[in-house]
N, C-alpha and C positions, 0 to 999 in steps of 0.2 A: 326043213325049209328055212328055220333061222337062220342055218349054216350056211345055205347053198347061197342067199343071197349076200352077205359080205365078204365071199369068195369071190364073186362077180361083179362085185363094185372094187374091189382091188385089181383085179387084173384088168378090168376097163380104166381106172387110174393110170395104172402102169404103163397101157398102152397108147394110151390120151398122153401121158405125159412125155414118152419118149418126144412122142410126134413133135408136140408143141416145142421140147428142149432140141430137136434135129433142126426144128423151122428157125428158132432163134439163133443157133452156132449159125447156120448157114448165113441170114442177115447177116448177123457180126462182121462174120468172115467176108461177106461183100465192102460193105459199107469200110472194113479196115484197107481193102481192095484200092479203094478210091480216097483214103486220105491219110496221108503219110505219116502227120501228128501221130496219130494211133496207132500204127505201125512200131514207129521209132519209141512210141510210151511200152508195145507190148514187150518189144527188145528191149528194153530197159529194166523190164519186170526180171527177165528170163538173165540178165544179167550181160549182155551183149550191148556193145556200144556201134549202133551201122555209121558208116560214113555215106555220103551221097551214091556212090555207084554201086554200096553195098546193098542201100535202101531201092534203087532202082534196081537190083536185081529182083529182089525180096519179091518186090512189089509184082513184076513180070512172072516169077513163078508160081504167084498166088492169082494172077489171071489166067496161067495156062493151067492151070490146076482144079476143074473141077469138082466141087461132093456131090458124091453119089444122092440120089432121092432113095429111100430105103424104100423099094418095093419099083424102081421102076426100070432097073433095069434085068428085068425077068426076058428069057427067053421065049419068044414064040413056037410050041412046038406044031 
């Protein structure tokens, strides 16, 4: 019984934690969605300099673009 219980507190961490780290990319991901500062800082990280219609691109693919919810798009059978 020692055992079995910090076996079960690790993998409920683990699973707690994805979630909570999917919920906050996904944020990010929005909120960078809708303001270009942050956009053009993340390009700058990554070593890329955008010009305006490169940034208007950018920005239009990261609208049409989707993340998945992890578990929701299961088929109904």
């Amino acid at each position: 019984m020692s055992v079995v219980i910090p076996i079960i507190t690790l993998i409920v961490g683990l699973v707690g934690g994805f979630f909570i780290g999917a919920f906050y990319l996904r944020k990010q991901l929005e909120k960078m969605q809708n303001d270009p500062q942050m956009l053009q800082k993340m390009a700058k990280q990554m070593g890329y300099n955008l010009n305006s219609k490169q940034m208007q691109r950018a920005q239009q693919m990261m609208k049409n673009q989707k993340m998945p919810v992890p578990g929701q798009n299961r088929k109904k059978k």
